[in-house]
C-alpha positions in Angstrom: 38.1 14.6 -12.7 34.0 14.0 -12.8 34.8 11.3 -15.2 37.4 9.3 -13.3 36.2 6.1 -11.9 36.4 5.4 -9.0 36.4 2.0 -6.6 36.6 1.3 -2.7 37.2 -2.1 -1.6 36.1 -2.7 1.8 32.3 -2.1 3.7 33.3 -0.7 6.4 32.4 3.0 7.8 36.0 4.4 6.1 34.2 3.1 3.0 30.7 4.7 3.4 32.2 7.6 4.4 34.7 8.2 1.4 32.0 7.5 -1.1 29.4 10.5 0.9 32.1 12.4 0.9 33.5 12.2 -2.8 29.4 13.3 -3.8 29.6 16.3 -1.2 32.3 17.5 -2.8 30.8 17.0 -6.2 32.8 14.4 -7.4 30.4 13.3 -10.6 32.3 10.6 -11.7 31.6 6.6 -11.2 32.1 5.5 -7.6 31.9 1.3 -6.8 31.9 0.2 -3.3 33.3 -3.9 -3.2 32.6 -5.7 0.1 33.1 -9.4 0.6 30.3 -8.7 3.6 26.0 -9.4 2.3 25.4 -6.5 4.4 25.9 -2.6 3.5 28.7 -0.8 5.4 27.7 -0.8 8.9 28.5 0.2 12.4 30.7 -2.2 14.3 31.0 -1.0 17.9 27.4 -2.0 18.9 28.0 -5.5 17.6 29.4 -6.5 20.9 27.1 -4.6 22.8 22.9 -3.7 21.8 23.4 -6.1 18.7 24.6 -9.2 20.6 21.8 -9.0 22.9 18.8 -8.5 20.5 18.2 -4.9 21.2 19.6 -3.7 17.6 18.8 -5.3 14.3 21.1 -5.5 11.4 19.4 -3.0 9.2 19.7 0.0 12.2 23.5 -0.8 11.9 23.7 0.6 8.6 25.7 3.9 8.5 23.5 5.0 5.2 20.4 3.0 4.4 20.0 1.7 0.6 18.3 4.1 -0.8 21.1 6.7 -0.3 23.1 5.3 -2.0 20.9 4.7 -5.0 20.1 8.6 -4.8 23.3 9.2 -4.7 24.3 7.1 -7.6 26.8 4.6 -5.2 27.0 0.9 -6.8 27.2 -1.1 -3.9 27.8 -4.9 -4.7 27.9 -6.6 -1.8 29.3 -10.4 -1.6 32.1 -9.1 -3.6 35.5 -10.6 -2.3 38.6 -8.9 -4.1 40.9 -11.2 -4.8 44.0 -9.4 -6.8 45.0 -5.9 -7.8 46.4 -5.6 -11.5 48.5 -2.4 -10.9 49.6 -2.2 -14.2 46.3 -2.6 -16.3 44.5 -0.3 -12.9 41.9 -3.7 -12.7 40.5 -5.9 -10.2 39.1 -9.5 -10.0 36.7 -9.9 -7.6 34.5 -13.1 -6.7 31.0 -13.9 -5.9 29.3 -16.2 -3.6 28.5 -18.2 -6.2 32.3 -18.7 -7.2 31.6 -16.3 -10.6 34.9 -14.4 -11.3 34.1 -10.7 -12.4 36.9 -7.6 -13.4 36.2 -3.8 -12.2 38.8 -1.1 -13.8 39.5 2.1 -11.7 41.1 5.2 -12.4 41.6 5.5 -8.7 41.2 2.9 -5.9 40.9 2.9 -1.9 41.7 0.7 0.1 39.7 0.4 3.5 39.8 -3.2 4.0 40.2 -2.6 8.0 41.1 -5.7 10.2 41.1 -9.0 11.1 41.0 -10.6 14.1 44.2 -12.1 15.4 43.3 -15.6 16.1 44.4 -18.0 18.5 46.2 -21.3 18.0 44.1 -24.7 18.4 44.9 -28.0 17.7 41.7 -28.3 16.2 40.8 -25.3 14.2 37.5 -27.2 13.2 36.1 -26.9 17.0 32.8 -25.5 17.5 32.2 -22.8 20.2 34.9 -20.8 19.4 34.4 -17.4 18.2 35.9 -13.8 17.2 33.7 -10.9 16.9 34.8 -8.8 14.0 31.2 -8.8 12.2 27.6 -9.1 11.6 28.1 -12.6 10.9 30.6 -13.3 13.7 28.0 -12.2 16.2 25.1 -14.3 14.6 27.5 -17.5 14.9 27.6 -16.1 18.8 24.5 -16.2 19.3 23.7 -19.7 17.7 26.4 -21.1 20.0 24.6 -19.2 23.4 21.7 -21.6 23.1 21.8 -23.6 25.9 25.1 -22.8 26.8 25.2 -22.1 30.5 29.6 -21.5 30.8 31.4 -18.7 28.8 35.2 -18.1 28.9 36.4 -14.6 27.3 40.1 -14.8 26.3 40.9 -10.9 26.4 40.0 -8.2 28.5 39.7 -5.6 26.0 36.9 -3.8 25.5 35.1 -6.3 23.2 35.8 -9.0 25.9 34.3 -6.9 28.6 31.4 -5.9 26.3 30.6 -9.4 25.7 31.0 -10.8 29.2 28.5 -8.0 30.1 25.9 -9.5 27.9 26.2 -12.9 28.3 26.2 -12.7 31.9 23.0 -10.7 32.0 21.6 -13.8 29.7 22.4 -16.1 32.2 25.5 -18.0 31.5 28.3 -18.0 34.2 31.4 -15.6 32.6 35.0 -15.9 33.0 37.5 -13.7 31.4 41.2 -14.7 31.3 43.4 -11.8 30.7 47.0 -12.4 30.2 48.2 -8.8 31.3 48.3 -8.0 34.8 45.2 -5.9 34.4 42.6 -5.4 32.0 42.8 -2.9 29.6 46.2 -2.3 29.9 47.0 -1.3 27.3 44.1 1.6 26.3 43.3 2.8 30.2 45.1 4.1 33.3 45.4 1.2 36.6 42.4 3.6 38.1 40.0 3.2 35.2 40.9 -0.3 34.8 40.5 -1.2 38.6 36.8 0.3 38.3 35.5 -1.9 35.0 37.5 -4.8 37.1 35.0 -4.1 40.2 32.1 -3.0 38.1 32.3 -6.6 36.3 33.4 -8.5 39.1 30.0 -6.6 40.9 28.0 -8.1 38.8 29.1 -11.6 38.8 31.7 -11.9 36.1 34.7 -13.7 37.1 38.0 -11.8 35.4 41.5 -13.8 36.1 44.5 -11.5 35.2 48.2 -12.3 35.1 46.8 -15.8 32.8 47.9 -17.3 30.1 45.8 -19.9 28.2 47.8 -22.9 27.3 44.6 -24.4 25.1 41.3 -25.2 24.6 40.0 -28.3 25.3 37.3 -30.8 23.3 36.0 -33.1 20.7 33.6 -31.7 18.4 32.8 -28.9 20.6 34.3 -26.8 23.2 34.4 -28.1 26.8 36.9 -26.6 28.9 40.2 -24.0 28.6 43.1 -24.8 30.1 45.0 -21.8 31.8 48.3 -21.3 33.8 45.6 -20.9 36.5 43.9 -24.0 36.3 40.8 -25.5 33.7 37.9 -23.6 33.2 34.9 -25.2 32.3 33.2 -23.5 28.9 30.6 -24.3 26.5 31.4 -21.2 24.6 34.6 -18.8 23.8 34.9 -16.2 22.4 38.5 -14.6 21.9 39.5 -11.4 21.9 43.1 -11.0 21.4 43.5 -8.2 19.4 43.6 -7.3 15.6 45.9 -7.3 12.6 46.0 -5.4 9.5 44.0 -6.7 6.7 46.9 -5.7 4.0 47.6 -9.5 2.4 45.8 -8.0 -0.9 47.8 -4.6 -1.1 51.1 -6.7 -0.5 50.5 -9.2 -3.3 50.0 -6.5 -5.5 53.4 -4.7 -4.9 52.4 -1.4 -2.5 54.2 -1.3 0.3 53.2 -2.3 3.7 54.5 -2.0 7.2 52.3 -3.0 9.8 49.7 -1.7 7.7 49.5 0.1 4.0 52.1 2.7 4.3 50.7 6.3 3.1 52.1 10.1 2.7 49.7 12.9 4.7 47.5 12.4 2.1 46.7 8.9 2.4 48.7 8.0 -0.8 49.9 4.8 -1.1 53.3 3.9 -3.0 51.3 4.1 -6.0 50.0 7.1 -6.8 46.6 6.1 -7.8 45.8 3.7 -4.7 44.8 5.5 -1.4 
């Protein structure tokens, strides 16, 4: 067993935390951690929240800084996008920013590649202002996109949505969130608790429009307006929170079997025996 080699593709907490955990069980063998991300594996809940508004940096997102991972012998290689399993010879290619093509064998591999955000149709998927908030960079292209901007219009009220439309009212910019359910929330609160964030954020200036669907977004080159079943809203920003989808395209092409997500025994063994 300490000889096995060992890879995780994905730089995400699930990530950080199987590698620190294989070395506190002793594991001596290699352990590589793949993310297509620049950054090590980092925190995502206080993207929407102390990281949007400048009161985190990047590098206190990090769930382990660098140097425990050198220490503990983890090779991290970062702006590493996986692009095929090869099952049968236990390899993996992997890009670089750079385009380079590179090859990693494992003797076992995890898969914690997470999720994506479910986007939103447009009829022009090149328009600027629209945003998801899934990651470091995400948030950056957010904040690039607040400058200036004085009209926001959230398209979810999730948490994320609600997150955000906290922040970027307190920066100024008037905040509209369009929520298709008849509540927000819905679908991760009780009515009570989701009557009190609707007060809370329509207390403090937010405007939140339930029971509406968006029928599109609206503009040239950039984002000007989003048209509703409850009439246009003007918007120099958007940012769309809709929900996510399994990131499982990789373990699909490959062969494993996937349903709604990488299907595993209680031990998080995949259809192949040597993929968790």
């Amino acid at each position: 067993m300490s000889e096995k080699n060992i890879v995780i593709i994905g730089g995400g907490q699930a990530a950080s935390q199987v590698a620190t955990s294989l070395r506190q069980k002793n594991f001596a063998g290699d352990i590589s951690i793949l993310s297509s991300e620049e950054y090590l594996p980092y925190q995502r809940p206080p993207l929407s929240k102390k990281y949007l508004s400048g009161e985190l940096d990047s590098e206190r997102l990090y769930l382990k800084p660098e140097k425990f991972y050198e220490d503990q012998n983890i090779n991290v290689m970062l702006n590493s996008y996986v692009e095929e399993i090869d099952r049968s010879n236990s390899k993996l290619t992997f890009s670089k920013n750079n385009g380079e093509e590179s090859t990693i064998n494992y003797d076992n591999l995890v898969i914690s590649t997470g999720t994506s955000p479910r986007l939103i149709p447009l009829d022009n998927p090149n328009l600027k202002g629209v945003h998801y908030l899934r990651s470091i960079k995400d948030v950056e292209g957010i904040k690039k996109s607040l400058i200036g901007a004085k009209s926001m219009v959230i398209i979810g009220g999730g948490y994320i949505g609600l997150e955000v439309a906290a922040v970027s009212k307190k920066l100024g910019l008037n905040v509209t969130v369009v929520e298709m359910a008849n509540r927000i929330l819905e679908r991760v609160t009780s009515p009570i608790i989701s009557s009190f964030y609707h007060s809370y954020h329509e207390s403090n200036g937010v405007e939140i429009r339930t029971s509406t669907s968006v029928i599109g977004i609206n503009g040239d080159l950039s984002v000007s307006s989003v048209e509703t079943s409850s009439g246009i809203i003007e918007a120099d920003i958007v940012v769309v929170g809709i929900g996510v989808l399994p990131c499982q395209d990789l373990a699909e092409r490959a062969g494993i079997e996937t349903n709604n997500g990488i299907v595993v025994n209680e031990f998080c063994i995949s259809s192949d025996s040597n993929i968790f």
